[in-house]
PDB file of N, H, CA, C and O in Angstrom:
ATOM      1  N   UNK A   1      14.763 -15.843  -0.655  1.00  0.00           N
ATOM      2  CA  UNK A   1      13.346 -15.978  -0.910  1.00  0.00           C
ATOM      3  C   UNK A   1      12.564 -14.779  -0.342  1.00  0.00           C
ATOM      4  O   UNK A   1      12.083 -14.018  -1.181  1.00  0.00           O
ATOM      5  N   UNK A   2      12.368 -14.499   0.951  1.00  0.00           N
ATOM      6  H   UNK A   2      12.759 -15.117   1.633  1.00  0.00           H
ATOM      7  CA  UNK A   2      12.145 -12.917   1.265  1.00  0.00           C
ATOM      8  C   UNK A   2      12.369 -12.153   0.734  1.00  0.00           C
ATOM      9  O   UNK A   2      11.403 -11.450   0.438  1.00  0.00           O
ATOM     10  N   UNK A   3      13.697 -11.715   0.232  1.00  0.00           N
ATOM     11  H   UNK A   3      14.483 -12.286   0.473  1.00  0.00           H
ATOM     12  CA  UNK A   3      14.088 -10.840  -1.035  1.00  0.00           C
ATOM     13  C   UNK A   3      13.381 -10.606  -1.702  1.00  0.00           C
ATOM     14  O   UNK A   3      12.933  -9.462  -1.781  1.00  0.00           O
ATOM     15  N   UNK A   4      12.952 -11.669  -2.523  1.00  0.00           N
ATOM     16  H   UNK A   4      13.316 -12.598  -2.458  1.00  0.00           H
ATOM     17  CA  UNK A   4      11.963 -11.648  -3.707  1.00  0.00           C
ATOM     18  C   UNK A   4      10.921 -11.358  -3.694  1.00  0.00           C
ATOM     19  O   UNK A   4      10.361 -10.743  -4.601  1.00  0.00           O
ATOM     20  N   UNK A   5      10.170 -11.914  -2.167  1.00  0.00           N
ATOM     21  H   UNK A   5      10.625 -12.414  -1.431  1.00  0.00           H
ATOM     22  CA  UNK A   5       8.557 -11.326  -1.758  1.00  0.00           C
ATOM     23  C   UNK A   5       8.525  -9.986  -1.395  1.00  0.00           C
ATOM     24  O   UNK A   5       7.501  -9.329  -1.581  1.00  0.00           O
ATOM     25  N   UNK A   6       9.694  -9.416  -0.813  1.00  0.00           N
ATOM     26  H   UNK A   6      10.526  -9.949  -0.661  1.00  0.00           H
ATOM     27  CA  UNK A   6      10.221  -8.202  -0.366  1.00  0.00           C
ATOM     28  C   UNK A   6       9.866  -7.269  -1.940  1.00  0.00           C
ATOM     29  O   UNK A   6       8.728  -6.803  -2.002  1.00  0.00           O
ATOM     30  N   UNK A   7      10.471  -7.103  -2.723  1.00  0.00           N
ATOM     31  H   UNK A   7      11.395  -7.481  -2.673  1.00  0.00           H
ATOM     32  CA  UNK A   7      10.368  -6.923  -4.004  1.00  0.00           C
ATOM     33  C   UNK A   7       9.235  -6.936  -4.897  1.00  0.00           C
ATOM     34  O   UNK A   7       8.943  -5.928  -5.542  1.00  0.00           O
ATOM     35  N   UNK A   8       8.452  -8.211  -4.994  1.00  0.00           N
ATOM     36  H   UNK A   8       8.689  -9.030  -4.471  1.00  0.00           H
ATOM     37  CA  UNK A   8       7.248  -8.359  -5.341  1.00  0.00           C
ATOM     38  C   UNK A   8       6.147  -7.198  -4.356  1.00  0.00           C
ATOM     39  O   UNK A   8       5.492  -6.275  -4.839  1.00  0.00           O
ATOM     40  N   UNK A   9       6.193  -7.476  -3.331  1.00  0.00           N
ATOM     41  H   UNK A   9       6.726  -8.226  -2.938  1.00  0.00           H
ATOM     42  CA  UNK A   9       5.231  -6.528  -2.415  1.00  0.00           C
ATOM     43  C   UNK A   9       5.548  -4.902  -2.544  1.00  0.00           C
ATOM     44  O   UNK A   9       4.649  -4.067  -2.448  1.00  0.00           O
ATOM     45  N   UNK A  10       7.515  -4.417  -2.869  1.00  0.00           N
ATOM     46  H   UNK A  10       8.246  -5.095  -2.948  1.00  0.00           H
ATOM     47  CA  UNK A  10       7.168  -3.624  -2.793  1.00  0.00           C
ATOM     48  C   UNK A  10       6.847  -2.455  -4.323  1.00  0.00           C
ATOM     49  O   UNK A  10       6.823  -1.226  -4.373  1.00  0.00           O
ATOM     50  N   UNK A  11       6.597  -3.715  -5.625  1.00  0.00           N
ATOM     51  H   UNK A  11       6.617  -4.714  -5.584  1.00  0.00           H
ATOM     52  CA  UNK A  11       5.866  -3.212  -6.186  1.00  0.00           C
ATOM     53  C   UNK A  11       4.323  -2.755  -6.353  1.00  0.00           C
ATOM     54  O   UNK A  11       3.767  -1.735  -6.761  1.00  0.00           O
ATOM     55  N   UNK A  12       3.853  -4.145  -5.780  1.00  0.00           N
ATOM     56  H   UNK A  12       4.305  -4.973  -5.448  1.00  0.00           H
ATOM     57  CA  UNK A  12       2.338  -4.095  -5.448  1.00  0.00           C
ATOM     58  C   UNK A  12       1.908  -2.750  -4.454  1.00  0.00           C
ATOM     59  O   UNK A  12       0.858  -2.108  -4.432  1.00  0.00           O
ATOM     60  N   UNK A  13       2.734  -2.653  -3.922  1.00  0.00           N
ATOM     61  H   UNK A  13       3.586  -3.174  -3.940  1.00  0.00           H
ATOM     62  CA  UNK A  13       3.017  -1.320  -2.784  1.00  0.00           C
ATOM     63  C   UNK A  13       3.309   0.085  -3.453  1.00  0.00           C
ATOM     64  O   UNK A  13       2.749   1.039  -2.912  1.00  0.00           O
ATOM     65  N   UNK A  14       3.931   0.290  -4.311  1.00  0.00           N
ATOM     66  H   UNK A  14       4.386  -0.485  -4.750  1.00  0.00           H
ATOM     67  CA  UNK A  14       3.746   1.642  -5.513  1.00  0.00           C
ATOM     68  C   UNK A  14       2.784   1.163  -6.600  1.00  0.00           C
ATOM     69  O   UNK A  14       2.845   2.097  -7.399  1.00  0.00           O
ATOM     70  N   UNK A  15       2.243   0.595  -6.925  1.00  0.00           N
ATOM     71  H   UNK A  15       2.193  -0.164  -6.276  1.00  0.00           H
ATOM     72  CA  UNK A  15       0.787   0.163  -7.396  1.00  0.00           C
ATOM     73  C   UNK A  15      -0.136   0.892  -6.609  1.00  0.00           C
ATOM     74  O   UNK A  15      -0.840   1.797  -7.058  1.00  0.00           O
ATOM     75  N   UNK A  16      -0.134   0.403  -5.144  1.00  0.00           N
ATOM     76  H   UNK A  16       0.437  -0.332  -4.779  1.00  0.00           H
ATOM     77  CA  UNK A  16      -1.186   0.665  -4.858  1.00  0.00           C
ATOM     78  C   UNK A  16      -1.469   2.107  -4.378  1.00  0.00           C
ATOM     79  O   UNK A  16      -2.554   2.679  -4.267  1.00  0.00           O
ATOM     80  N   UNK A  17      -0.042   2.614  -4.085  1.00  0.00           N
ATOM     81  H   UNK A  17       0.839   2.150  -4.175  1.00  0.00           H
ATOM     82  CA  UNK A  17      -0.190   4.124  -4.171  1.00  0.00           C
ATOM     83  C   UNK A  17      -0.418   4.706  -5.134  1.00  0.00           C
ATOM     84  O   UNK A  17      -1.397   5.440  -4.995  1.00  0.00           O
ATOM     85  N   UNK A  18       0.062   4.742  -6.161  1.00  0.00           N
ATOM     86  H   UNK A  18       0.857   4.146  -6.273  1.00  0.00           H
ATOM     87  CA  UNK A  18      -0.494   5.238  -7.484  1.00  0.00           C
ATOM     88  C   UNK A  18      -1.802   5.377  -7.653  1.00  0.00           C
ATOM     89  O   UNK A  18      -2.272   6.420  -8.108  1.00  0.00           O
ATOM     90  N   UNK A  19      -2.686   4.143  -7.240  1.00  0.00           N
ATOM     91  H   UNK A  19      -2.304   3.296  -6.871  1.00  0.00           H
ATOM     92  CA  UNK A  19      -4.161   4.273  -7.260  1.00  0.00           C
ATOM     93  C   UNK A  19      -4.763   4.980  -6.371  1.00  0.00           C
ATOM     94  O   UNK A  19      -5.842   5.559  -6.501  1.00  0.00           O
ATOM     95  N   UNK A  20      -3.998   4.941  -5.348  1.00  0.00           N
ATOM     96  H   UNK A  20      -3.122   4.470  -5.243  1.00  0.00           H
ATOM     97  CA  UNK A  20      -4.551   6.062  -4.208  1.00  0.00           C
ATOM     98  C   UNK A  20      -4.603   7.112  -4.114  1.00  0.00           C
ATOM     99  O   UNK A  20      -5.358   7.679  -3.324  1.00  0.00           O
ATOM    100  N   UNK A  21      -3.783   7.708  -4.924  1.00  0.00           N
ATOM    101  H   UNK A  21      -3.170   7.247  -5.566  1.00  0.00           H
ATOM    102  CA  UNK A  21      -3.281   8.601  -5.070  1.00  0.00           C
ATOM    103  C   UNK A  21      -4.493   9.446  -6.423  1.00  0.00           C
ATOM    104  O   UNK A  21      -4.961  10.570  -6.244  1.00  0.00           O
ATOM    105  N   UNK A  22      -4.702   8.833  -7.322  1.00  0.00           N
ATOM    106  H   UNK A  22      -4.322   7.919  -7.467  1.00  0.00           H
ATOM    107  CA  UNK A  22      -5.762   8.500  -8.459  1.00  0.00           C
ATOM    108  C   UNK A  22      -7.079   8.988  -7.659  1.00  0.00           C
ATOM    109  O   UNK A  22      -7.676  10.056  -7.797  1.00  0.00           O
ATOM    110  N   UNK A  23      -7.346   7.998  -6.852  1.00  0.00           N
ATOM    111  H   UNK A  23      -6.861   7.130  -6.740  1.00  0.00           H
ATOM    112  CA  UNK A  23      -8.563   7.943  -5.982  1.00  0.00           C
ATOM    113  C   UNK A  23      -8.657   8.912  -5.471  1.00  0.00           C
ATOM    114  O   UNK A  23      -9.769   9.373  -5.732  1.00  0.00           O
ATOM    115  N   UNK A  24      -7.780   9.923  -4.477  1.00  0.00           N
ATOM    116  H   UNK A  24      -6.877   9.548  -4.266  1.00  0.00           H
ATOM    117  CA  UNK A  24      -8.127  10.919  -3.438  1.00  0.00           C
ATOM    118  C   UNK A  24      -7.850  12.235  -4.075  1.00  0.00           C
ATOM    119  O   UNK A  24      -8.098  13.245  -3.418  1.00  0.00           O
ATOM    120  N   UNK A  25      -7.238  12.370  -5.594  1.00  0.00           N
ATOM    121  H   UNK A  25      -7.037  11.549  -6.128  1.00  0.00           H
ATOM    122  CA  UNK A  25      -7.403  13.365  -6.280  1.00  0.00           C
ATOM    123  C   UNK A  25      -9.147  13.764  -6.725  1.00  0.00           C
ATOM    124  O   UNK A  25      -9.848  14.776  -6.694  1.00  0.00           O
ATOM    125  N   UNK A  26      -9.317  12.333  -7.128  1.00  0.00           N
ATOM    126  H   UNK A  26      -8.748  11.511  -7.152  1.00  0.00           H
ATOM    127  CA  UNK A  26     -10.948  12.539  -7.364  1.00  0.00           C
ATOM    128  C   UNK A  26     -12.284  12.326  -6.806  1.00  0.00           C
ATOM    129  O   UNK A  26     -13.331  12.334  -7.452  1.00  0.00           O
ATOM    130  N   UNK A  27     -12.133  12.101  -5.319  1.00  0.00           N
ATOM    131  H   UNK A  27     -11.282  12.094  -4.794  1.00  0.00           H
ATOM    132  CA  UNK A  27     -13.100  12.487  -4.098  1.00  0.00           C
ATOM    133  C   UNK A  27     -12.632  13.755  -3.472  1.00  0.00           C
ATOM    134  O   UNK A  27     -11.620  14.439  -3.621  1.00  0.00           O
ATOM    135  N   UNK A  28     -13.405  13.823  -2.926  1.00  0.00           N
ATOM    136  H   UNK A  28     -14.228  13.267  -2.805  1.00  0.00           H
ATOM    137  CA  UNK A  28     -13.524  15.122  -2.062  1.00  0.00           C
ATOM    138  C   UNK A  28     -12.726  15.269  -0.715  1.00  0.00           C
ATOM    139  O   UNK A  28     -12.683  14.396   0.152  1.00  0.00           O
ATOM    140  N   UNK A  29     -12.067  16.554  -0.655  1.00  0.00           N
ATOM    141  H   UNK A  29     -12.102  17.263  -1.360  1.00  0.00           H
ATOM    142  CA  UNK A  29     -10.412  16.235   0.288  1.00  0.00           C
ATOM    143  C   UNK A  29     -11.466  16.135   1.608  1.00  0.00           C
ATOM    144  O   UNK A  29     -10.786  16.235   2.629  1.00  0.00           O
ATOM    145  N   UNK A  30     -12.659  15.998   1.872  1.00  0.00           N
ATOM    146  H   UNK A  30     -13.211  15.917   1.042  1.00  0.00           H
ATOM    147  CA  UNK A  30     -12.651  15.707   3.437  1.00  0.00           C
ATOM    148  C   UNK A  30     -13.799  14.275   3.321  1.00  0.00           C
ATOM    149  O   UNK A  30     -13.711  13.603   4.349  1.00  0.00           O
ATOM    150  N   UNK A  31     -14.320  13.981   2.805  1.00  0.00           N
ATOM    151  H   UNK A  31     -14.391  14.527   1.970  1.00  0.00           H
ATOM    152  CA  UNK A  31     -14.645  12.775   2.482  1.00  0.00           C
ATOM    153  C   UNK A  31     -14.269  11.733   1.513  1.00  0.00           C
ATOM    154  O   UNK A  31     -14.193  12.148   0.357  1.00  0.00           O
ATOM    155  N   UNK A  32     -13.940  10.115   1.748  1.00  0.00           N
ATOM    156  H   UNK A  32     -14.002   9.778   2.688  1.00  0.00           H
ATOM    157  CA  UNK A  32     -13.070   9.410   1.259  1.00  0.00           C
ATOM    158  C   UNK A  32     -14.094   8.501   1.226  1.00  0.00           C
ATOM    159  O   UNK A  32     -14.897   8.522   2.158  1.00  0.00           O
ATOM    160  N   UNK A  33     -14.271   7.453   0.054  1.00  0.00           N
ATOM    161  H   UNK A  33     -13.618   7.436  -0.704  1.00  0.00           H
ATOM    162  CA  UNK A  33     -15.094   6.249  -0.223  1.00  0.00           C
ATOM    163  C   UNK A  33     -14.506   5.263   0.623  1.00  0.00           C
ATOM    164  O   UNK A  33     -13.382   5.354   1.117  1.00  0.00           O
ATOM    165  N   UNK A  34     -15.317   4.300   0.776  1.00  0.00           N
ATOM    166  H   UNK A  34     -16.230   4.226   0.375  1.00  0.00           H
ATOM    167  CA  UNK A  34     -15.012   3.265   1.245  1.00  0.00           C
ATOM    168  C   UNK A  34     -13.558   2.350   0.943  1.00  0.00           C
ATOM    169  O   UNK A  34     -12.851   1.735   1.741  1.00  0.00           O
ATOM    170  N   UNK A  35     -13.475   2.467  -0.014  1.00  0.00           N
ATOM    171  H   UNK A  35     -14.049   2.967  -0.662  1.00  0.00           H
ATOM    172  CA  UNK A  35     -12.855   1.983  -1.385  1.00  0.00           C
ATOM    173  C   UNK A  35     -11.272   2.354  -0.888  1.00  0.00           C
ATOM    174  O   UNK A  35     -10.369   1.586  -0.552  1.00  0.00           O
ATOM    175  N   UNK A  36     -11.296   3.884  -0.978  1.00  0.00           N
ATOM    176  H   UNK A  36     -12.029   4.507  -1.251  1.00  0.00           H
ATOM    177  CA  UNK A  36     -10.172   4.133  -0.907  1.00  0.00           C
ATOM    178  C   UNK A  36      -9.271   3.798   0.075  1.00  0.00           C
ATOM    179  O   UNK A  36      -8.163   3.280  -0.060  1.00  0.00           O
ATOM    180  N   UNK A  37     -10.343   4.438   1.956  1.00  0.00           N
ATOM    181  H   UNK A  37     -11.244   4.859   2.066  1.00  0.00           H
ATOM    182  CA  UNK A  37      -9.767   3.805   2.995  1.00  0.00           C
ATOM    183  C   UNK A  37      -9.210   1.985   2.865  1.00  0.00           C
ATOM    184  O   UNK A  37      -8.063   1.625   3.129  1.00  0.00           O
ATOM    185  N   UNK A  38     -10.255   1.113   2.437  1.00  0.00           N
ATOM    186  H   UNK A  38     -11.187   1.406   2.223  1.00  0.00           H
ATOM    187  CA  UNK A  38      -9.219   0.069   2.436  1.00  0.00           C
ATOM    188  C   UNK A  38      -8.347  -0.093   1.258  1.00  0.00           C
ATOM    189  O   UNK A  38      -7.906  -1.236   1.135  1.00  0.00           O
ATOM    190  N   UNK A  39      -8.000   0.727   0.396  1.00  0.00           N
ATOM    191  H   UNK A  39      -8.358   1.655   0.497  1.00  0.00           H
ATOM    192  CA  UNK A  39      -6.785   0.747   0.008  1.00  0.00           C
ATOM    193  C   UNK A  39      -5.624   1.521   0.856  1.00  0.00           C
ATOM    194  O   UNK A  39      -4.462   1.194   1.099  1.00  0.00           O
ATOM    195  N   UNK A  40      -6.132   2.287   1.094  1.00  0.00           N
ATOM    196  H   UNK A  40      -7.076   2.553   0.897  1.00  0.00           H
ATOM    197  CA  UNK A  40      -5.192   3.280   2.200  1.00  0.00           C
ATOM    198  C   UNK A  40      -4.453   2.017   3.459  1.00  0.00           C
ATOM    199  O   UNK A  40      -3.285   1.661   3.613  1.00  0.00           O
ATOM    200  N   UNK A  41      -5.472   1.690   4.039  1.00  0.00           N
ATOM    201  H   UNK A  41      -6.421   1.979   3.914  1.00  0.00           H
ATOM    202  CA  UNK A  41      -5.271  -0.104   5.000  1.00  0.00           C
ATOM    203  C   UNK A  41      -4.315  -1.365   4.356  1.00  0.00           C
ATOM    204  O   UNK A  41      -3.443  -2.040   4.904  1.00  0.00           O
ATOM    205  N   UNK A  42      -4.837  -1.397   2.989  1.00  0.00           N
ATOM    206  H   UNK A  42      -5.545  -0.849   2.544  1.00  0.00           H
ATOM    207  CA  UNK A  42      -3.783  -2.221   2.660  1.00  0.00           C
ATOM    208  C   UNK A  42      -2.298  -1.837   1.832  1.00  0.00           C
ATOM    209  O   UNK A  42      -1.464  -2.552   1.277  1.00  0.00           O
ATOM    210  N   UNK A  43      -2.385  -0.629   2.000  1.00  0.00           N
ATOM    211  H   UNK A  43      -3.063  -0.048   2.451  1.00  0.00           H
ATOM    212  CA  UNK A  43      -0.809  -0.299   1.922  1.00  0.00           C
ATOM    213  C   UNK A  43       0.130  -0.238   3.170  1.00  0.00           C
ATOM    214  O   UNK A  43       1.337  -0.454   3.284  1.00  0.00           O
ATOM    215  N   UNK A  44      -0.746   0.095   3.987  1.00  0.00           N
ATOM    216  H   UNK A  44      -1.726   0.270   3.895  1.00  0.00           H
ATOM    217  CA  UNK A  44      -0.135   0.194   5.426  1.00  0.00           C
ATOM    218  C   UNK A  44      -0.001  -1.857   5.926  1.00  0.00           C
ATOM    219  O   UNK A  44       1.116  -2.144   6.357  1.00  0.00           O
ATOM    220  N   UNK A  45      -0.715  -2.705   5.879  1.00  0.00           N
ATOM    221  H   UNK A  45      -1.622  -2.473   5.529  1.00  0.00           H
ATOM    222  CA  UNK A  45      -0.786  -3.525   6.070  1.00  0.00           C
ATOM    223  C   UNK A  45       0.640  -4.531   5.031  1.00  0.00           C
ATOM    224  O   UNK A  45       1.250  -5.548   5.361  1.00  0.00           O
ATOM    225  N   UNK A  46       0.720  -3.858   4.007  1.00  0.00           N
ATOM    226  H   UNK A  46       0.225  -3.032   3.739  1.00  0.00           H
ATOM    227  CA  UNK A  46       2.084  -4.456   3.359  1.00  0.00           C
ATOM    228  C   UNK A  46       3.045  -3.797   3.475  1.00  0.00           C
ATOM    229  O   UNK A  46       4.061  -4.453   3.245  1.00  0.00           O
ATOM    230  N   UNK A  47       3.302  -2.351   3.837  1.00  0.00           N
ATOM    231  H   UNK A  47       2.476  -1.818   4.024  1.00  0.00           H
ATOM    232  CA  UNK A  47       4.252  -1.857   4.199  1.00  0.00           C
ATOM    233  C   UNK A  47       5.182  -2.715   5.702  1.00  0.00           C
ATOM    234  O   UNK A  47       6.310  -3.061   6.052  1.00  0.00           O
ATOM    235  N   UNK A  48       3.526  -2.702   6.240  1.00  0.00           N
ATOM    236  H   UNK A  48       2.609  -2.420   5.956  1.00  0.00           H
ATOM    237  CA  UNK A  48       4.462  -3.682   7.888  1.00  0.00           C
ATOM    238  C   UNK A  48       5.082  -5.139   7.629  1.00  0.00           C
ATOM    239  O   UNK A  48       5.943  -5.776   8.236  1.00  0.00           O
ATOM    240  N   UNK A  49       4.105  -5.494   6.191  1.00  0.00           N
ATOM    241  H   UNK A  49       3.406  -4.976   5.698  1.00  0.00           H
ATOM    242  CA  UNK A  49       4.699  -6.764   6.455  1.00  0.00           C
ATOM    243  C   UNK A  49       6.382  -6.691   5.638  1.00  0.00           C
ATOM    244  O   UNK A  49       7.311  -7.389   6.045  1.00  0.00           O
ATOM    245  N   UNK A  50       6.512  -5.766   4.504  1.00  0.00           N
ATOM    246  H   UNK A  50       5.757  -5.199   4.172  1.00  0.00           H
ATOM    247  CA  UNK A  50       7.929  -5.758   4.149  1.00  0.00           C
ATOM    248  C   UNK A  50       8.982  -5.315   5.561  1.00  0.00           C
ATOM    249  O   UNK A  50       9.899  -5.856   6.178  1.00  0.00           O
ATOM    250  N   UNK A  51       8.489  -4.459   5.603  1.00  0.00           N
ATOM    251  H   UNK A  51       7.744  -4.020   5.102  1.00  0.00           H
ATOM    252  CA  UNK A  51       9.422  -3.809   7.041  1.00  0.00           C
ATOM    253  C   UNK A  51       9.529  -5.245   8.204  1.00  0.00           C
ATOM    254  O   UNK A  51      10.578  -5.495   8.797  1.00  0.00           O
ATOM    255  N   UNK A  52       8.424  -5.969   8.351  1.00  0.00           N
ATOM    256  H   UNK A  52       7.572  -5.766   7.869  1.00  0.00           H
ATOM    257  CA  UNK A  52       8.775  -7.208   9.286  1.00  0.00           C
ATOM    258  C   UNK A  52       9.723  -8.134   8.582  1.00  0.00           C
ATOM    259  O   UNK A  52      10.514  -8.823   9.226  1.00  0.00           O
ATOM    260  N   UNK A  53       9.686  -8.152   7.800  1.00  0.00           N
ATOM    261  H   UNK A  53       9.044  -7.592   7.277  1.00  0.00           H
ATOM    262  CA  UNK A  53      10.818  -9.333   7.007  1.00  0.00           C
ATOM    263  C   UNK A  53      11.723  -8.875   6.920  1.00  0.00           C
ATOM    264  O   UNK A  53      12.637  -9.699   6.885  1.00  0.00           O
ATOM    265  N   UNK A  54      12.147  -7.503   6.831  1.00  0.00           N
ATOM    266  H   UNK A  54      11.405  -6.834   6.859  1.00  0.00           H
ATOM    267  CA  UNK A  54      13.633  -6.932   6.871  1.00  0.00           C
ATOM    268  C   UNK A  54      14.099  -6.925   7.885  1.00  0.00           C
ATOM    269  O   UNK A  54      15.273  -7.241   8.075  1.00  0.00           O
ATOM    270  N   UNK A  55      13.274  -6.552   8.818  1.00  0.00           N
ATOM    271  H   UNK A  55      12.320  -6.295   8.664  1.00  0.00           H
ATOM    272  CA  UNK A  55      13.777  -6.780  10.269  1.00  0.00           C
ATOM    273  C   UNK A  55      14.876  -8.421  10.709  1.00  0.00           C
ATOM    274  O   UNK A  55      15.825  -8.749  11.421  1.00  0.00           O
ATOM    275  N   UNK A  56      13.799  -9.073   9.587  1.00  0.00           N
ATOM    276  H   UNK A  56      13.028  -8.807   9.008  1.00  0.00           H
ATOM    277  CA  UNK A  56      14.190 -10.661  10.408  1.00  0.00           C
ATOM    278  C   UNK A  56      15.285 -11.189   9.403  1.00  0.00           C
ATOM    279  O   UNK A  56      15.870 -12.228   9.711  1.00  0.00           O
ATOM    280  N   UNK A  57      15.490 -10.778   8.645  1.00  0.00           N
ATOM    281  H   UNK A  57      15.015  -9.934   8.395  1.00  0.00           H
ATOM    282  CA  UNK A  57      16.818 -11.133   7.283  1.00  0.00           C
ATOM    283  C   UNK A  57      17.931 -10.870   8.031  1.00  0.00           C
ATOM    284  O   UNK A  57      19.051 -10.978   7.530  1.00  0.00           O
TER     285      UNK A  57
END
């Protein structure tokens, strides 16, 4: 079952880089929208949580 959330997240997780990636091409390299930082936050925030479940498998 982790597996699978493992998997699921770590698509949502190249999703959400992709958009970020989208995003910080088209702001300005020293200022970042709001927007982006919490996307930037919630990649980091699902990255820990895949990496915590692998830990515990």
């Amino acid at each position: 079952m982790e597996h699978e959330q493992n998997l699921k997240d770590a698509a949502k997780l190249a999703d959400l880089a992709g958009e970020l990636k989208e995003a910080m091409e088209k702001e300005d390299r020293f200022v970042f929208s709001l927007n982006t930082m919490k996307k930037a936050e919630e990649i980091e925030k699902l990255a820990h949580k895949i990496r915590s479940r692998m830990r515990h498998d």
